[in-house]
N, C-alpha and C positions, 0 to 999 in steps of 0.2 A: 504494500500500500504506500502509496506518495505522503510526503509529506505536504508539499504544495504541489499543486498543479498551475500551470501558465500555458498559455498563448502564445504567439509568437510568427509572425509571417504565416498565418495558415497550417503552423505546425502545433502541435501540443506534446508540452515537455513535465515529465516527473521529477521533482527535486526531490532528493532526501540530505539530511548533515547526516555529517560525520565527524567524528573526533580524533582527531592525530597527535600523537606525542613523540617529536623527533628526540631520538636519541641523547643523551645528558641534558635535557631539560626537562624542566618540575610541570610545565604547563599545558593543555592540552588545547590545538586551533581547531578550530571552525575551519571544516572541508564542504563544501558544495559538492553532491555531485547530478548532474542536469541528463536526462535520458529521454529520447524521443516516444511515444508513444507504439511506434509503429515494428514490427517483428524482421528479423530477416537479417538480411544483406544492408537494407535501407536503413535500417537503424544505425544513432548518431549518439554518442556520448561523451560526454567530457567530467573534468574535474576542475574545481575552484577553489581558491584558498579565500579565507575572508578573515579580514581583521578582526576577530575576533578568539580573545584565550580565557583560558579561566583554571585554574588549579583546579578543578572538579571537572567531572566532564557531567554530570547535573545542571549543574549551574550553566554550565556554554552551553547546554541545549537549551534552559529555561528562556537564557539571552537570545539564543539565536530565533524561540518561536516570535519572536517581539521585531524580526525583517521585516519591514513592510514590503510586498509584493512590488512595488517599483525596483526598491532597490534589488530586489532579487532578477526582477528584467534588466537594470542595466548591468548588472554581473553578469551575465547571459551574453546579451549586445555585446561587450567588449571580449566575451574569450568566442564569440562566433564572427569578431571582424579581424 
């Protein structure tokens, strides 16, 4: 199940986060990652990092449900131009 769902040029995309914690650091970021709707061949996928940490990874999900859906279109817009 998506966590958002978006629009997009006639296309429809599934976000869900995810939480990363790179190697010797305490803190955990905010991963986008953005998935076309559609099966196959034709399916498109990417991954986003977003300013956003949190020692907890609770908590970076609590913050991250609080994106407003723009902003999660122009995170889209820029790793699809």
């Amino acid at each position: 199940m998506a966590w958002r769902i978006l629009s997009r040029a006639g296309e429809v995309w599934h976000v869900h986060p995810a939480a990363e914690r790179r190697a010797n650091q305490s803190t955990w970021q905010l991963m986008l990652s953005f998935r076309t709707s559609r099966n196959g061949a034709a399916s498109r996928c990417l991954w986003a990092s977003f300013p956003l940490e949190s020692s907890s990874k609770s908590s970076l999900f609590t913050q991250a449900e609080k994106i407003p859906d723009e902003t999660l279109h122009e995170v889209l817009s820029r790793h699809l131009s």
